[in-house]
C-alpha positions as CSV (number, residue, x, y, z in Angstrom):
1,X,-16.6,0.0,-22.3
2,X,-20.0,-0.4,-23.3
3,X,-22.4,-3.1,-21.9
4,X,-24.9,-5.3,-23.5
5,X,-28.5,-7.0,-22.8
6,X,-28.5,-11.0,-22.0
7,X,-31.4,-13.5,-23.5
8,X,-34.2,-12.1,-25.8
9,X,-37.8,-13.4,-25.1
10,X,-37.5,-16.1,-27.9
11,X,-34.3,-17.5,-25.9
12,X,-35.9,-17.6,-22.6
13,X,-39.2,-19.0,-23.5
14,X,-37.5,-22.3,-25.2
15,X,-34.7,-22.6,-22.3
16,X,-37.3,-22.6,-19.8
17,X,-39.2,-24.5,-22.0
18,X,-36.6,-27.7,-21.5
19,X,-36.2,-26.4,-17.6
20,X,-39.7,-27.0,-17.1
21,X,-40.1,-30.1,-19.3
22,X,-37.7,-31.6,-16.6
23,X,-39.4,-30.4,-13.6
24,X,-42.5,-31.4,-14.8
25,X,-41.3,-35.2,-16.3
26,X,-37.6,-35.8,-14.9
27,X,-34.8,-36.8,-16.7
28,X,-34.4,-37.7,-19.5
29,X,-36.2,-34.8,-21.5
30,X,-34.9,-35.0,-25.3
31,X,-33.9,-31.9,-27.7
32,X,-34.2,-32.1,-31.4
33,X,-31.2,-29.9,-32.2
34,X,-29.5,-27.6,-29.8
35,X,-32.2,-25.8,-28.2
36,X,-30.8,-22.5,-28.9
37,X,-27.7,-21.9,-30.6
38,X,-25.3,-21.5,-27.1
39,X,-22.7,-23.7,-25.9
40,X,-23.1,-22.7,-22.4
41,X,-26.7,-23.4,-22.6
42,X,-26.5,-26.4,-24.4
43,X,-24.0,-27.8,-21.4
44,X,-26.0,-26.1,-18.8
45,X,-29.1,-28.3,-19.7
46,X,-27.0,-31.6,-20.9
47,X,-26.4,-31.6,-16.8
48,X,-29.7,-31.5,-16.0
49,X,-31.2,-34.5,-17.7
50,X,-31.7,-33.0,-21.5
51,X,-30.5,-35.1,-24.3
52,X,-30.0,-33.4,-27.5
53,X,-30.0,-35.4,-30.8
54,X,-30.2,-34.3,-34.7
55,X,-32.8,-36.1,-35.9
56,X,-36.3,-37.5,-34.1
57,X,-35.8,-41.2,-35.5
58,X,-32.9,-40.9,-32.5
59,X,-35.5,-40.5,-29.8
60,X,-37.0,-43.4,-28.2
61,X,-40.8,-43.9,-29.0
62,X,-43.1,-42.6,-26.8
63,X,-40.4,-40.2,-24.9
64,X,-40.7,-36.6,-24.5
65,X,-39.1,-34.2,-27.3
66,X,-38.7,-30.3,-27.5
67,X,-38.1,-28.4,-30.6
68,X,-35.8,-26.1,-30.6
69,X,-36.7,-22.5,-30.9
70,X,-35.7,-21.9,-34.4
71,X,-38.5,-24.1,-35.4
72,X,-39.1,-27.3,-37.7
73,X,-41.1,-28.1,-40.8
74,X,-44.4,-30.2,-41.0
75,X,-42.9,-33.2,-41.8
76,X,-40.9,-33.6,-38.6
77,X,-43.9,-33.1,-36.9
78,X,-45.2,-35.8,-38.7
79,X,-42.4,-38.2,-37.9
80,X,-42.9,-37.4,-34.2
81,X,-46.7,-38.4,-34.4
82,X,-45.8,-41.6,-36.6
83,X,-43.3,-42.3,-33.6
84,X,-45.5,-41.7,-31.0
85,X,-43.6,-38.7,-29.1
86,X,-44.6,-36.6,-26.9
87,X,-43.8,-33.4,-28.3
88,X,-43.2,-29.8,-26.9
89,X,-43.0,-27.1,-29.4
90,X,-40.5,-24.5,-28.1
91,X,-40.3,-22.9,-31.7
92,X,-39.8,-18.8,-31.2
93,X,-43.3,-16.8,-32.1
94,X,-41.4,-14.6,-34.4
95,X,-40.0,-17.7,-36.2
96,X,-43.8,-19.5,-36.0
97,X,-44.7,-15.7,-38.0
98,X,-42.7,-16.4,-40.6
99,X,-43.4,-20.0,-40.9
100,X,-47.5,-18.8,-41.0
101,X,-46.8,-16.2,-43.8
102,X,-45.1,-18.7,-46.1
103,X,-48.0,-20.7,-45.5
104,X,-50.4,-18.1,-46.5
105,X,-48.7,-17.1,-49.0
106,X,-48.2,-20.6,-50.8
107,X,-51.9,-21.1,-50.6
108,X,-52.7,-17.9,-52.4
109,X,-49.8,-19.3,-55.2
110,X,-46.9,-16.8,-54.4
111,X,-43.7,-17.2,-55.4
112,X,-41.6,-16.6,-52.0
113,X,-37.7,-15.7,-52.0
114,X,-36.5,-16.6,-48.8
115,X,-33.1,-14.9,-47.8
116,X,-31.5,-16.7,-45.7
117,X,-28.5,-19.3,-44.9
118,X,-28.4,-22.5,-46.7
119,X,-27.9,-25.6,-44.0
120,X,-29.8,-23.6,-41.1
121,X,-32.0,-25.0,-38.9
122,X,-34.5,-21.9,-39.2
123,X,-34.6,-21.8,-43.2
124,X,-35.3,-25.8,-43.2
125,X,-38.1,-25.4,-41.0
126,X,-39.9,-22.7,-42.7
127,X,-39.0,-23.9,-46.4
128,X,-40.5,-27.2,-45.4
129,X,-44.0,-25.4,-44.8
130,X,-44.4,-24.4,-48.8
131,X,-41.4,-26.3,-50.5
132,X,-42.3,-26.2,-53.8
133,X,-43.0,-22.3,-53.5
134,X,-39.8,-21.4,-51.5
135,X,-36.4,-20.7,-53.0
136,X,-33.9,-19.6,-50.9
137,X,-31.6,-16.4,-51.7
138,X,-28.6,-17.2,-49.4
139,X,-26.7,-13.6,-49.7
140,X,-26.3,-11.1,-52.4
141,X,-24.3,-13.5,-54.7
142,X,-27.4,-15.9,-54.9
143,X,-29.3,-12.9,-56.2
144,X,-28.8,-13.3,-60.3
145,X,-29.7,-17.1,-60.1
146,X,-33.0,-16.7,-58.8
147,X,-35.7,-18.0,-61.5
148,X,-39.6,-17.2,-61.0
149,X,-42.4,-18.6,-62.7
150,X,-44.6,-15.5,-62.0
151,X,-42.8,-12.3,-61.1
152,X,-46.1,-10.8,-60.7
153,X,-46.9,-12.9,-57.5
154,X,-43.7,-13.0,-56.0
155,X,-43.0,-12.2,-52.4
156,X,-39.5,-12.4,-50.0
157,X,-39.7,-13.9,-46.4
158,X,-36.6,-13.9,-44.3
159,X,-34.8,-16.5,-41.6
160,X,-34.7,-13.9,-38.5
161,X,-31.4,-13.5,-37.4
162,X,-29.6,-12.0,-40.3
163,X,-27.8,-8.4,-40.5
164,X,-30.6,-5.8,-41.2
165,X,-28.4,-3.9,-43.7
166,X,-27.5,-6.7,-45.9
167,X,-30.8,-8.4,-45.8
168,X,-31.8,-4.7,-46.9
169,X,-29.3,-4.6,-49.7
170,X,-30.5,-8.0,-50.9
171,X,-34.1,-7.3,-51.4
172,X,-32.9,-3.7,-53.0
173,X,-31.0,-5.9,-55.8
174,X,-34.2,-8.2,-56.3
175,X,-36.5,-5.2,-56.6
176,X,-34.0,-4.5,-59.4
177,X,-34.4,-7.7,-61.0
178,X,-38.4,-8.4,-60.2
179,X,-39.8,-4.9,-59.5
180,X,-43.5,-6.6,-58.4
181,X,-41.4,-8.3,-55.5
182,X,-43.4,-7.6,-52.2
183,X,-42.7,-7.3,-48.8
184,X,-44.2,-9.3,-46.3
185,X,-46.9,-7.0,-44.1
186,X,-43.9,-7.2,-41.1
187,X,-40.4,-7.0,-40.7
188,X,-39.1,-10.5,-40.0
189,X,-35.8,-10.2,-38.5
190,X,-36.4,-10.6,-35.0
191,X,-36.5,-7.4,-32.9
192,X,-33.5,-8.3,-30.6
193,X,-31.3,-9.2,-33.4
194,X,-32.1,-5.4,-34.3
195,X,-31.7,-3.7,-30.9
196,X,-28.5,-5.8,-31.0
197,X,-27.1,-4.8,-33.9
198,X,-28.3,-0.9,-34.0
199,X,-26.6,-0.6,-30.5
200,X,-23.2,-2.4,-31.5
201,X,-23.7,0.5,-34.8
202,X,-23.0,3.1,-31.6
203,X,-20.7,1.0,-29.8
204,X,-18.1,0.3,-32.9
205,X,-18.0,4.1,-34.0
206,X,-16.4,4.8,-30.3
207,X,-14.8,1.4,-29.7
208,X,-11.1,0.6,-31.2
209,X,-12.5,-3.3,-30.1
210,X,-15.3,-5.2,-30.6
211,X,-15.9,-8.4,-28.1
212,X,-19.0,-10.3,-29.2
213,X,-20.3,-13.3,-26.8
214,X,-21.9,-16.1,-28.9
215,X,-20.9,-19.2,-29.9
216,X,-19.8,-20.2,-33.7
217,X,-23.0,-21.7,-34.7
218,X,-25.1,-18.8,-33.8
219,X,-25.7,-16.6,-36.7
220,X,-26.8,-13.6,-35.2
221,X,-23.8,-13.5,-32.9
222,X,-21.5,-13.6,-36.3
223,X,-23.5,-11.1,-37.7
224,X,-22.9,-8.7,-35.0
225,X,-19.2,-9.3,-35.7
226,X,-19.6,-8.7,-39.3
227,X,-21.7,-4.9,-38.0
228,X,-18.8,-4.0,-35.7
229,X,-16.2,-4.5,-38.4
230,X,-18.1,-2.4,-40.8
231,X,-19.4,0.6,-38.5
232,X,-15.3,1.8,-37.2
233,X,-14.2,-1.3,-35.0
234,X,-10.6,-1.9,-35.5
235,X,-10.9,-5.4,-34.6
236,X,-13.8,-7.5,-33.6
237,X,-14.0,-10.8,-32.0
238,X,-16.5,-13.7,-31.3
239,X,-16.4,-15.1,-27.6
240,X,-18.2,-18.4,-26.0
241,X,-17.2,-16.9,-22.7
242,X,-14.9,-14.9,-21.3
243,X,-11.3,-17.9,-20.9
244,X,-11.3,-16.9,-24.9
245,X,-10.0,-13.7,-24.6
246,X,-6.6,-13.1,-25.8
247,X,-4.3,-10.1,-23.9
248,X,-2.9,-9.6,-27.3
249,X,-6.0,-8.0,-28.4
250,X,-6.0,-5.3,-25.9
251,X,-2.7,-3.9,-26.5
252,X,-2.9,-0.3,-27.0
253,X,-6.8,-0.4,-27.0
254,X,-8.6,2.8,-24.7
255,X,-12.0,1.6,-25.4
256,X,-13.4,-1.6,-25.7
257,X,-16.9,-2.0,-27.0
258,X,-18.9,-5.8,-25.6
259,X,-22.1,-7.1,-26.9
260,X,-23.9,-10.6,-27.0
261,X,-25.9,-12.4,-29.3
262,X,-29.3,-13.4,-28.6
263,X,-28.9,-16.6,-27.1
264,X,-26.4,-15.8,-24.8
265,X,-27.1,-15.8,-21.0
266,X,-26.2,-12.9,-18.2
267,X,-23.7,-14.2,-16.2
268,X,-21.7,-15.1,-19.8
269,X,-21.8,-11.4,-20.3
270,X,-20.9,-10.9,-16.7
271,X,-17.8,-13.0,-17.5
272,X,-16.6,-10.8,-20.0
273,X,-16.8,-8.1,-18.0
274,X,-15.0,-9.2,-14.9
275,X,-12.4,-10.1,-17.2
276,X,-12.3,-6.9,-19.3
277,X,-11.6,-4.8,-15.5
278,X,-9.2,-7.0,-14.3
279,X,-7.1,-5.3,-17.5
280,X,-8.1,-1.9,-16.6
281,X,-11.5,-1.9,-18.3
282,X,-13.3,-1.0,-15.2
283,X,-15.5,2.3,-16.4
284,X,-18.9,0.5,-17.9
285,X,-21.1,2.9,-19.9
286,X,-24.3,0.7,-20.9
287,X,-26.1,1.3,-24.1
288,X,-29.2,0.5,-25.2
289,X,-30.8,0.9,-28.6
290,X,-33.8,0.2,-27.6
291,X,-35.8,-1.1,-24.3
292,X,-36.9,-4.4,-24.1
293,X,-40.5,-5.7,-22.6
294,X,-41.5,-8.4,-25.0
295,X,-42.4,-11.8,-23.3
296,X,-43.7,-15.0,-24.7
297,X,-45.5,-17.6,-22.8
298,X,-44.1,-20.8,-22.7
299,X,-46.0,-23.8,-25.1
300,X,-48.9,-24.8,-24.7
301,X,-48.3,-28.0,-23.9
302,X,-46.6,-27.3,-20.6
303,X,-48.8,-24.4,-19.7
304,X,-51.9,-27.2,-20.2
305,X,-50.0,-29.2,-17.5
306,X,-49.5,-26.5,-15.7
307,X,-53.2,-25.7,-15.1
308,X,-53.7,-29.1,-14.5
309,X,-51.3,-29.4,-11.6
310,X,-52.9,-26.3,-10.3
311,X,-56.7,-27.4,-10.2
């Protein structure tokens, strides 16, 4: 049984983000969206004082709001501001890159494909920094519909937590059609959602079954189902925690193979585990792609306050 790495650097800097909103203020602290894609999390918080909502109109004027980590566009910021919030910007850096490079690309009048998922939280906020240069490519299939008014100054962007190799096989087809496409000067998919998904590459070839922690909504977590499946896992299956495992699927199964998505905390993982060895699953071999150091500090806004209390 192989063993996977808990929160990325993104993750942790917008959880503790809220954590510290509510030290610093008290309850209630309020969440436009869920602050990262984890029901746990999500819960976690809720008990704490944080109120999540969809939209900022639901957030009393003049209370405190965090963004969630996958970011927002210019014109919720502007809402905020016309409502008086106090804001705290726990958007990820790597998602804030992405959002800066459709910006500087719009000014220069670029064409930008974004690939991406239609609907998610990460693609509204970064298509609302340059919408009328942005079209989104949501998958392979959206590839023969796209329609540029320059092919010459065209560039792709992507939302950062989709598979590597399809996001790969995507751009390939639009090279095809628009061979002046360019890439942006960095990868965009986020580095964890890389590690994660070269290491479960390793894990599927030797593992009969794939458990993936995650929630539904998060689409990093899915995609690492979708790697498993295609890289020699019999069977692969995505887990809030670890009450959703079935006996069924270990019937006859030597090796087991668990990773996690992003967003997905330790003792989730920890969960899985425990529950994996009470069925005989007790030899953990760990695996790791690639080591992790990065760390982000937290916003500004709560590191100004910080100081402040400190002087």
């Amino acid at each position: 049984m192989a063993k996977p790495r808990g929160y990325c650097a993104g993750v942790d800097r917008a959880v503790q983000a809220v954590e510290k909103a509510l030290e610093q203020y008290g309850a209630p602290i309020y969440v436009r969206k869920q602050i990262v894609h984890n029901t746990h999390v999500v819960k976690t918080l809720e008990e704490r004082g944080a109120i999540f909502v969809e939209e900022t109109e639901q957030v009393p004027e003049g209370a405190i709001v965090v963004f969630s980590a996958h970011g927002v566009s210019p014109a919720v910021h502007q809402e905020a501001a016309q409502r008086g919030l106090k804001t705290i910007d726990a958007t990820c850096p790597l998602v804030t890159k992405v959002h800066n490079e459709a910006k500087r690309f719009a000014s220069q009048d670029y064409d930008i494909l974004l690939i991406g998922h239609e609907g998610h939280e990460e693609v509204e906020g970064t298509a609302g920094e340059a919408p009328d240069h942005i079209q989104l490519v949501d998958g392979l299939a959206a590839v023969d519909s796209v329609e540029v008014k320059d092919p010459g100054r065209l560039v792709w962007l992507s939302q950062t937590t989709l598979s590597v190799d399809e996001t790969t096989e995507t751009v390939t087809r639009l090279k095809e059609r628009f061979p002046g496409l360019i890439d942006p000067p960095s990868d965009d998919i986020c580095y964890a959602t890389q590690n994660r998904q070269v290491a479960v590459k390793e894990i599927a070839a030797q593992a009969e079954l794939v458990i993936v922690v995650g929630s539904e909504n998060s689409s990093n977590s899915k995609r690492l189902v979708e790697v498993a499946l295609d890289h020699g896992a019999d069977a692969s299956y995505l887990v809030d925690n670890a009450s959703f495992i079935k006996d069924e699927w270990l019937d006859g199964v030597t090796t087991v193979g668990v990773t996690s998505g992003a967003s997905v905390p330790d003792e989730l993982v920890a969960g899985v585990l425990a529950r994996l060895a009470e069925n005989g699953f007790d030899d953990v071999e760990e695996v790791h792609s690639v080591e992790e150091n990065v760390r982000f500090a937290l916003p500004h806004e709560l590191r100004k306050n910080l100081r402040a209390a400190a002087v």
